[in-house]
Each structure stands twice: as C-alpha cells, then as structure tokens.
N, C-alpha and C positions, 0 to 999 in steps of 0.2 A: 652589410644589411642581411638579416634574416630573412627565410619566405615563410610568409604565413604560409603555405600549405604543409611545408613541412612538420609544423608545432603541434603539441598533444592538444586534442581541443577545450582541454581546460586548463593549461598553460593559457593559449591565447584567449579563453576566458576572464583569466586574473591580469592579461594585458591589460583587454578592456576594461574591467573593473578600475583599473587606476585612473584611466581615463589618459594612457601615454601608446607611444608611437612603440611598436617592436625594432626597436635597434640594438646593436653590439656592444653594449652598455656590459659590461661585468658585472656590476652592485646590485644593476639592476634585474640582469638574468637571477642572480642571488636572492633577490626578494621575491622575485616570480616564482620562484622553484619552492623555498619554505614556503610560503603559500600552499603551492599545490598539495606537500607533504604534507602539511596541518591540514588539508582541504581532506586528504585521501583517509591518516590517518581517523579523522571523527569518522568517515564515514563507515571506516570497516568497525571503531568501535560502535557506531548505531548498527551496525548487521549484527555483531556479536549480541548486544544488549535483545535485538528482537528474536533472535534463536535460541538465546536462553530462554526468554519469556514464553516462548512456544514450545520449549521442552515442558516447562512448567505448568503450561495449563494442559499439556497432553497429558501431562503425571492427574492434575486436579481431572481431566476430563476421565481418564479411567476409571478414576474412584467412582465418581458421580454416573459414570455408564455400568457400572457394576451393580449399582443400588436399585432397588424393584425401580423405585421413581420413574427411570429413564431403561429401563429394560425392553420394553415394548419396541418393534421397529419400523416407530413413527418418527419420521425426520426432528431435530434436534437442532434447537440452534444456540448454545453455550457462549456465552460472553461475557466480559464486564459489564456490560449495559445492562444485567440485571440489577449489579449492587449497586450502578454511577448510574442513573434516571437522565430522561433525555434533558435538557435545559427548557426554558419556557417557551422558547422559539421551536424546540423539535429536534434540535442537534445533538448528538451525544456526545461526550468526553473523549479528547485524544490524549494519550495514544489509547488503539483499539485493540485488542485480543481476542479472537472470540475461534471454538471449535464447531466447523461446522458438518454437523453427521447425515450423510446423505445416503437414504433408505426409502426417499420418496419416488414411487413411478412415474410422476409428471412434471413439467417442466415448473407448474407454481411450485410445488413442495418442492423441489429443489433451488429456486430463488430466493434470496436472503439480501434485503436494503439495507444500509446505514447511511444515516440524514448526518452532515454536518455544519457548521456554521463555519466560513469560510473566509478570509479575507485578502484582496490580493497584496502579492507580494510574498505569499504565502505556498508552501511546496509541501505534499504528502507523499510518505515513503512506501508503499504498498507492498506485502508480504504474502506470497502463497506457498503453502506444501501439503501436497495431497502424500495421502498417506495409501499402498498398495494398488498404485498406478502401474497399466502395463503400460503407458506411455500416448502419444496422442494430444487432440486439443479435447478438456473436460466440460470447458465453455470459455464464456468470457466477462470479463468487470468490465459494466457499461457506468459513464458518468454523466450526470446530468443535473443541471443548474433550477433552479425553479426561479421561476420571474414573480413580477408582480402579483400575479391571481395564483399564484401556487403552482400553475402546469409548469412540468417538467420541460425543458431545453435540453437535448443531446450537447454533449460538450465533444467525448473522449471514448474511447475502450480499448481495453486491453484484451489476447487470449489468455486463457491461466491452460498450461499444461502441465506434465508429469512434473515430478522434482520442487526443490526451489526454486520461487521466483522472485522477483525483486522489479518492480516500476517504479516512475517518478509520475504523479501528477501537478505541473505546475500553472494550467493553463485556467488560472483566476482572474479573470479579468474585475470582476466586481463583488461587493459583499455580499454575502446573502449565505442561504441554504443551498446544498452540494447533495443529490444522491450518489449513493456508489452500491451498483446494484449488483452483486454477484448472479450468473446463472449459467447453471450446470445442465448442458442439453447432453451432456454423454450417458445414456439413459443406462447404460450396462455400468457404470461404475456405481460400486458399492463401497464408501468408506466413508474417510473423514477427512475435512480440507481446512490445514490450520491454517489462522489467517492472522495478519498484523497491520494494523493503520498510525502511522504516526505523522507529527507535524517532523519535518527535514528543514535543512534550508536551502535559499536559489543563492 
C-alpha cells in the first residue's frame, strides 16, 4: 500500500479523478503517471503559448509607444479589448493580453479592471511580468464576483512581484461576472507590466 503523503499532489489528484483507491496496482500506477505527463506537458505548452504572446504584444506595444499617439506620459492601458469589445453582459474575450504602462502618480491611474463572464468548473491561468523591476511586492490582483445588484463580492487576491509570474484562479462557485482588478501601490515603479488571462483547466 502506498501513503498518500508521500505522492506528488497531482498524482493523488488524477487518483481522485478516477474516483479509485491508491493501491500497488502497476497498470494502474502506469495510467496515473501518463496522465500526469499529459497534465504537465499541456501545461508547459500554455506557458510557452502566453510568453510568446507577450513577446509579441511587447514588440506591438513599442511600435505603438513610439508614435506621438501614445508619447505623452499618461498611463496607458494596451490590450485586445480595444479590437474584441466587451460582450453585452460586460465581459471581455479570453484569452487576455494586454500592456499595462505605468506612469501614473496615484493609486487610480495605476489600477487597471477586466470584467469576465465566468462559469464554474472553470480555471483562469494569470500571467504577470514587470518589465525593469528592482524587485519587491509592485501590488496586487484582487478578484471579485458581482452578485445580483452588481456590487462587487471579494472572492481572491493575489501579490504580483518582480519577474514572472504565474496564478491559478479557480474558485468559481457560480456564474456570473468576475472582476480582476489589478493595482499597483509601488508608487516609485515606472514601467510596464505585461499581463496574460486565459481560460486553463481544473
């Protein structure tokens, strides 16, 4: 007999999923483990997939920060949801990409919302990288549910610091609209914080 503590915790994940007992089964150690392999590899190809896409909009976001347009240094907030329109409910399009340029002195100009429509059973993969971080917390994604009259419900938050980073939100309990509110209270940072929202799976 195996001990559950000693198993990776998404091995004894894909236990439960089958809905079987962890025993010295061979076949069955053999089905748990491709699983997990198939589990690990999608997920390193959705990291690849979202850090290319955020090379790409860095390359698009240069262009477009070069051009008078966006010369001035009034905070900026670059994304698909210019050209993908929110839907009739207020949610916008996943997956998300957007560059967010932070030049503003106060904690509004530096907060940045995106409304989704959400449903449970459903997992969002969250992407941040600040770009010329001397390191530190820069702020934090706070998540929040809106009920029936539209007020927001606290769900979730995460910090966003220097580097890479990578969250899961999966804690959807019911359908509706989801904010996810970025805010950057490190008043001394000046740059840009690429960001990526996709649907994942649980």
């Amino acid at each position: 007999m195996m001990i559950n503590d000693d198993l990776d915790p998404l091995i004894k994940r894909e236990f439960e999923a089958l809905g079987l007992n962890i025993v010295s089964n061979d076949l069955l150690v053999d089905l748990v483990f491709e699983r997990v392999k198939k589990r690990r590899i999608r997920k390193w190809i959705i990291a690849g997939v979202v850090a290319l896409s955020l090379a790409a909009l860095a390359s698009l976001s240069y262009v477009i920060g070069t051009s008078t347009l966006f010369s001035s240094k009034a905070p900026v907030f670059e994304s698909n949801s210019y050209v993908i329109p929110a839907d009739k409910s207020g949610g916008f399009s996943l997956p998300q990409y957007a560059n967010l340029r932070l030049n503003g002195t106060t904690i509004e100009e530096r907060t940045f919302t995106y409304t989704f429509s959400l449903k449970p059973g459903q997992m969002v993969e969250i992407f941040t990288d600040p770009h010329e971080s001397s390191g530190g917390i820069l702020g934090e994604l706070s998540v929040y549910k809106r009920d029936t009259d539209g007020n927001r419900v606290f769900v979730q938050s995460y910090e966003i610091g220097s580097g890479l980073g990578n969250n899961e939100f999966g804690d959807i309990n019911s359908e509706g609209l989801y904010d996810f509110v970025y805010s950057f209270n490190d008043l001394n940072y000046r740059g840009s914080v690429r960001v990526g929202i996709l649907l994942g799976r649980n």
